[in-house]
C-alpha positions as CSV (number, residue, x, y, z in Angstrom):
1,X,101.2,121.9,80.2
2,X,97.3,121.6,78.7
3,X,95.8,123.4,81.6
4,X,96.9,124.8,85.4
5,X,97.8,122.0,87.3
6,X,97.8,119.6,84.4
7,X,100.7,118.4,82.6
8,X,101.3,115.7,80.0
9,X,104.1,113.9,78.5
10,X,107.3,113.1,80.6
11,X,105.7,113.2,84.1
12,X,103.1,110.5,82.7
13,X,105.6,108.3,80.8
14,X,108.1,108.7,83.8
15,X,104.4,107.5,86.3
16,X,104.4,104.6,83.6
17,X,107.9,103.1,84.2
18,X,107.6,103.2,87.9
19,X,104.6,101.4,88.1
20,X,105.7,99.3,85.9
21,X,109.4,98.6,87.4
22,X,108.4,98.1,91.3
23,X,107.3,94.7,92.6
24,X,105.0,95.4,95.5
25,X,101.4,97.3,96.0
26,X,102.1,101.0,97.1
27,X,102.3,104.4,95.8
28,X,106.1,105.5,94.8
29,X,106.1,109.3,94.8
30,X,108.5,110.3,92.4
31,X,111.3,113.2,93.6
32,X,110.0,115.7,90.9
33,X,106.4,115.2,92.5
34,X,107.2,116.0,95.5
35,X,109.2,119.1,94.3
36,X,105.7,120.6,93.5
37,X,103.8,120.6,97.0
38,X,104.6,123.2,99.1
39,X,103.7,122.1,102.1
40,X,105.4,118.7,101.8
41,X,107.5,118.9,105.2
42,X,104.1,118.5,107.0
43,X,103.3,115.4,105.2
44,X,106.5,114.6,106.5
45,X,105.7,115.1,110.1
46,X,102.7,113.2,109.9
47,X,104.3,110.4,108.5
48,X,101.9,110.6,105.5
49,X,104.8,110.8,102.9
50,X,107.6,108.3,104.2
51,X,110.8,107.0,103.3
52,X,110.2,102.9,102.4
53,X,112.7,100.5,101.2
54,X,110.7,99.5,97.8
55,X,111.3,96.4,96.0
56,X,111.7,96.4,92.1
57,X,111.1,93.6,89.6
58,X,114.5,93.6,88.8
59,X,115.4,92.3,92.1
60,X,117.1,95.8,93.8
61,X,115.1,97.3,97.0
62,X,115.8,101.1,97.3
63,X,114.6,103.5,99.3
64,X,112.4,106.2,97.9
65,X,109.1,108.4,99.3
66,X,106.2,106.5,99.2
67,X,102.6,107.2,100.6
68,X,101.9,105.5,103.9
69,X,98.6,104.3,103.4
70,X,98.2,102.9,107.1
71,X,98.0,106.7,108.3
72,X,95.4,107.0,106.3
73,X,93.0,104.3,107.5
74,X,93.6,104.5,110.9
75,X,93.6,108.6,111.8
76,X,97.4,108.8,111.5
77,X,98.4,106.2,113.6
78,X,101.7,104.4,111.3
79,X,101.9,100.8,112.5
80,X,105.1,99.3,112.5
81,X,106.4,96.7,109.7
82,X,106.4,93.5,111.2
83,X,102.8,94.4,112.6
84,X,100.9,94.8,109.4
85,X,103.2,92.2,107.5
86,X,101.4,89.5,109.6
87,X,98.1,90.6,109.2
């Protein structure tokens, strides 16, 4: 830890190698991450922090949290799948 708040070395390598490993545009919120907000069940509940089926180069889709970026830029509302995938 350099500072409050701040930490360096395993958190960023482990950041590294999943942006490196999935195969899609999106935010992959690692397990330990989430571990640190306190308030996470609300994130939850608003559907900001979601459960998504993300696709690695390696070819395997698993399900991890991820950041639901359509609540974001459209005051919550979380459209479904099929309905963005066309836009």
């Amino acid at each position: 830890m350099v500072a409050e708040n701040i930490e360096v070395g395993m958190p960023i390598i482990d950041a590294y190698k999943r942006e490196k490993a999935q195969d899609w545009i999106g935010c992959w919120i690692a397990d330990d991450c989430l571990d640190r907000i306190s308030n996470r069940k609300s994130y939850f509940d608003q559907k900001e922090i979601v459960r998504y089926e993300i696709p690695l180069k390696c070819g395997i889709v698993q399900k991890w949290c991820a950041l639901n970026w359509l609540s974001h830029e459209n005051g919550g509302r979380s459209y479904p799948r099929d309905e963005w995938m066309k836009a």
